[in-house]
N, C-alpha and C positions, 0 to 999 in steps of 0.2 A: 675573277677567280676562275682560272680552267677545273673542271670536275664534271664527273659523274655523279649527281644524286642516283637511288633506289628507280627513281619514276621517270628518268630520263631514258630513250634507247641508244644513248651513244655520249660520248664525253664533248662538250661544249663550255664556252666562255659564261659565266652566270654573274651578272651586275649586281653587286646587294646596293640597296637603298635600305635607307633609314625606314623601318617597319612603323616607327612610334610617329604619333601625330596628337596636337595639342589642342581641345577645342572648346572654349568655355574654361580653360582649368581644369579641364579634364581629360586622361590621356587615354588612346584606345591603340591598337596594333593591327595590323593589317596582316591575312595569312597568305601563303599561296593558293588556298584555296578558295580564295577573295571573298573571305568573312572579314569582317571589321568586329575586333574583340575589345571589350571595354563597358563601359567607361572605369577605368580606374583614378584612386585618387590621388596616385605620385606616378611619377615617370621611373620610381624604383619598383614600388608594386607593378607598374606595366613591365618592366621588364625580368622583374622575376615570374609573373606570369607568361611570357614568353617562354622562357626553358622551359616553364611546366607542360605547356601547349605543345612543346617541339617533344619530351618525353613522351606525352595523349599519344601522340598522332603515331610517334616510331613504334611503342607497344601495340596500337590497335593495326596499324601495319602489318606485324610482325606472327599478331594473332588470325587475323584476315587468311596469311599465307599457311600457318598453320590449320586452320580450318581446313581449306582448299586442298592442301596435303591430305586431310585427312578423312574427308569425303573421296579424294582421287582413290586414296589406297581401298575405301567398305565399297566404292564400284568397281574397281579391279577383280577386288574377292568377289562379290554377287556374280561377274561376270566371268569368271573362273565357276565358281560353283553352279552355274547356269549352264557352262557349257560341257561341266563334267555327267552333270544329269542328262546330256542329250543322248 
C-alpha cells in the first residue's frame, strides 16, 4: 500500500502483515509501537480490540498536538507580554 501515515516524513510503500497471532488458544495483536496486546479469548474480540487500539492511539495523537498547540500559543503570549514590559 503506497501512503503517508501522520508519523511518516514523506509518502512510502507500507507492507501490512497479519497483526493477530495465535498462542495456546489465545489471541494477542502486535502494534506498531511493538507492544504485543492480548491475550484475548477469540480472534473477533482481538480484532475488535484492534479498532479500539487504532481509535487510543489517533485520539491521544491528536490530543498530544493539541496540547503542544496550546503550550506554543501561553509561550508566545508570556513572551509577548515579557517583551512589552521591557
Amino acid at each position: 500500500m503506497f501512503g503517508q501515515r501522520d508519523i511518516d516524513p514523506q509518502p512510502g510503500t507500507h507492507y501490512r502483515s497479519s497483526r493477530l497471532s495465535a498462542v495456546n488458544g489465545q489471541y494477542f495483536f502486535a502494534t506498531r509501537e511493538g507492544t504485543l496486546e492480548g491475550p484475548f479469548i477469540s480472534r473477533h474480540d482481538a480484532e475488535q480490540s484492534i479498532t479500539r487500539y487504532i481509535e487510543r492511539m489517533t485520539m491521544a495523537d491528536k490530543l498530544l498536538r493539541h496540547s503542544s498547540e496550546h503550550i506554543d500559543h501561553l509561550q508566545r503570549r508570556e513572551a509577548l507580554k515579557h517583551n512589552q514590559e521591557l
